[in-house]
N, C-alpha and C positions, 0 to 999 in steps of 0.2 A: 499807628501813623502810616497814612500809606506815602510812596515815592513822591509824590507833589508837597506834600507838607514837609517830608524830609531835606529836598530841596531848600526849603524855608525855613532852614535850621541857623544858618547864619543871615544876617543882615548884609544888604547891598552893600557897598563902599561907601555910597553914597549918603547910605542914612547914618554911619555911622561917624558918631562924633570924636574924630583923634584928640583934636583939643583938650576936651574934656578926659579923656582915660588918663593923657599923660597929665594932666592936672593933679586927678587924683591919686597917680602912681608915685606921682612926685611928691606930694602933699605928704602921705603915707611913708612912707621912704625917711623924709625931712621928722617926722612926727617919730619914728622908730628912731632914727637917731637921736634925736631929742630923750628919749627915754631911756639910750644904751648907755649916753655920755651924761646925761642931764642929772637926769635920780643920784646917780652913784656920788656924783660931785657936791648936790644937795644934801645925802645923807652924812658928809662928813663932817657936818655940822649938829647933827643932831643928837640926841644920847643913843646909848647901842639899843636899848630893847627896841628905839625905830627904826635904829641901823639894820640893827635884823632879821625886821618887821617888813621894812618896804623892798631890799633889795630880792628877800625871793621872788617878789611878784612881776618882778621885769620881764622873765620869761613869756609870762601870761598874758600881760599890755601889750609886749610886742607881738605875740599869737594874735591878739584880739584886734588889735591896727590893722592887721594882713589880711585878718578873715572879712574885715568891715570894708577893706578894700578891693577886695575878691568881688564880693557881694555885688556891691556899684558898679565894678568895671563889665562884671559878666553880662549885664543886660545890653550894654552896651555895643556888643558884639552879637550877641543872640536875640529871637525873639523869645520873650522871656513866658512862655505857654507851658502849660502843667509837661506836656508831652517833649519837649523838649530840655526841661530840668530835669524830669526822669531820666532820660537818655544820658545826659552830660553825668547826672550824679552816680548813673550804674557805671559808665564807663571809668569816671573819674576810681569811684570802691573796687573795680577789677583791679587797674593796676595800683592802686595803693598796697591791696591784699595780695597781691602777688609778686608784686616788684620790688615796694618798700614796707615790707611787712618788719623787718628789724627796725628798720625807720621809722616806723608808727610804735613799734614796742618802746623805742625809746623816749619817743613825741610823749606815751601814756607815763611811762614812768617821771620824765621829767614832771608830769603836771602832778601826778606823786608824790615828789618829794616836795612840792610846795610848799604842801602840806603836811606832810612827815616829817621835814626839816631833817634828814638824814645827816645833810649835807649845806654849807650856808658859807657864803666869800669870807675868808678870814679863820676857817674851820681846818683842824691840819687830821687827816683822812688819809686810810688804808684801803688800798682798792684795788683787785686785781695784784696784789704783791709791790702798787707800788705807794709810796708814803710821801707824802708832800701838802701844800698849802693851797687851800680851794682858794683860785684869783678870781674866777664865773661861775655861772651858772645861766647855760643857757639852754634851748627848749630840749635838743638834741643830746649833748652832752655839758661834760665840765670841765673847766678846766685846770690842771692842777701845778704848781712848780716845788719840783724834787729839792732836797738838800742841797743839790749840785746844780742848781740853776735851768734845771732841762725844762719844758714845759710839754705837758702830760694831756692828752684830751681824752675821757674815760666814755663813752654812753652811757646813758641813765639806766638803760636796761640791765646794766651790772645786777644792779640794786633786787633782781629778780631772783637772780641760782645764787649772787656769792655777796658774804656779809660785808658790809661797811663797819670800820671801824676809826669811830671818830675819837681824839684825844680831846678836844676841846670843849666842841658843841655849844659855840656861840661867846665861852670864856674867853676870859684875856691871858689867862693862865692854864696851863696843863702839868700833868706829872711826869718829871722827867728821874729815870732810875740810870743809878749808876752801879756798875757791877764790880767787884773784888772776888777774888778766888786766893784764899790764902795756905797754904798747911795747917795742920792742926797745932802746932805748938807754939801757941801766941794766947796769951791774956785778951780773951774774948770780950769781958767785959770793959774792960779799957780801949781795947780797938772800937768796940759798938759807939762808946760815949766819944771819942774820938771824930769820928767819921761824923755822928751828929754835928760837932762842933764845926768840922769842917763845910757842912753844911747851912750853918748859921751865919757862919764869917765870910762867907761868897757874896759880893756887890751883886749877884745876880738872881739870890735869893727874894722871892715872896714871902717877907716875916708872918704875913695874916694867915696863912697856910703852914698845916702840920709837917714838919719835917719826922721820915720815919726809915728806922735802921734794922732790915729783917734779917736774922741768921739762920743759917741752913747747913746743917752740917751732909755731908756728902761721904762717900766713899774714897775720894780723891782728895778732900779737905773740905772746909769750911767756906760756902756761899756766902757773900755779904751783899746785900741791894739796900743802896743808898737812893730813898725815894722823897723828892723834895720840888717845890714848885719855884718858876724861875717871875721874875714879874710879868712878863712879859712871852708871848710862846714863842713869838721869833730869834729870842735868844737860847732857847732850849743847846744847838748846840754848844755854843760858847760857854753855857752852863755847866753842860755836860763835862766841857774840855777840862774848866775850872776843876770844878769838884773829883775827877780822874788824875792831875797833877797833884794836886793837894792833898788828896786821900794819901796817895801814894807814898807821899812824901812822908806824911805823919804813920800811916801804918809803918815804914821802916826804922822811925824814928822810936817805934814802941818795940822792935827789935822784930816784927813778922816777916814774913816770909810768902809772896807769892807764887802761887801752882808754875808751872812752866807750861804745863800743856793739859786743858782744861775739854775733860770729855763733853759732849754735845746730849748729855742727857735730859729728861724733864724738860721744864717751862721754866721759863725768867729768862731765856736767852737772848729776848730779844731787843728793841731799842733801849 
């Protein structure tokens, strides 16, 4: 392209149609909200497998609005000549590749999990150390709100170095454990059938789901994990609380005896 054509890389003022761009900027804009607010309110009427069908694809629609509107607005400013998309698209891949290069890792991974479904609103996800309930899913990142009401925004490109760990994965229920640490001089099999019990009599039990009582004997006493579904996952902790109150009570009522100070060994420590 020599310096006279370069010149001729943008359009006069004159030929160029304001009207028309904010038309379409606007149009586009109107149509993405439509899509952010609209879908989500429409799929709460639907059964979940659409539930969880349509809402990943929000990301995508609204990617594809933006790119549709790109498209149209740019001629409208340029003269739209091989030599001149070249130009706009090299310079446009410089700085993508070297300014939003996490940017774009995140852009791929979100389009990623679209279709992995790693991740899905309603999904309760370990990420980065931290644990909480997918409320979005948008192109860039997610968004997540903790136990304690904080709200969490993770990048997709997590999803690359460090693992996802989802409790749900689209369910309405998950498994929530509950931990006891006892001494060893107690009637094991009374406390197990117990603790079952306990977990049956909880208003916040899943009866269609197995309730199950592992023991573990330790060097510092006997592990007990009470592993049982609650109906619903958003009451997991209130479940939890239940079944910790309750246990408690009935294990002392069978005459046991809780650890005072429980070493941090192996696995099961965690929620």
């Amino acid at each position: 392209m020599d310096p006279n054509e370069s010149v001729q890389l943008f359009r006069d003022l004159a030929e160029i149609n304001f009207v028309k761009a904010l038309f379409i900027v606007g149009f586009a804009y109107l149509l993405t909200l439509l899509i952010e607010k609209g879908l989500p309110f429409v799929t709460r009427y639907l059964p979940a497998k659409m539930r969880f069908a349509i809402l990943p694809s929000i990301p995508v629609l609204r990617l594809a609005v933006q790119v549709v509107a790109v498209v149209w607005v740019v001629p409208l400013f340029i003269h739209p000549t091989f030599e001149s998309l070249l130009a706009i698209l090299g310079a446009v891949g410089l700085a993508i590749g070297f300014a939003f290069k996490d940017y774009v890792s995140s852009l791929v991974a979100g389009v990623v999990s679209v279709y992995e479904h790693p991740y899905r609103p309603g999904d309760w996800v370990e990420m980065n150390g931290v644990y909480g309930e997918v409320l979005s899913v948008g192109l860039r990142s997610l968004k997540l709100v903790t136990p304690n009401d904080t709200v969490v925004m993770i990048p997709h490109q997590t999803i690359w170095t460090d693992s996802v760990h989802n409790a749900n994965s689209g369910a309405r229920e998950l498994m929530v454990v509950t931990h006891f640490y006892l001494r060893p001089q107690h009637d094991a099999t009374r406390i197990l059938q117990k603790l079952k019990d306990v977990a049956l009599t909880s208003p916040f039990t899943q009866l269609l789901k197995p309730v199950i009582v592992e023991v573990q004997q330790e060097p510092w006493g006997t592990h007990y994990q009470l592993k049982a579904y609650p109906i619903d996952s958003r009451d997991q902790f209130s479940f939890r609380s239940d079944l910790t109150v309750r246990g408690k009570e009935a294990i002392r009522a069978l005459g046991g005896e809780e650890v005072e100070v429980v070493p941090m060994v192996g696995e099961g420590f965690g929620r």
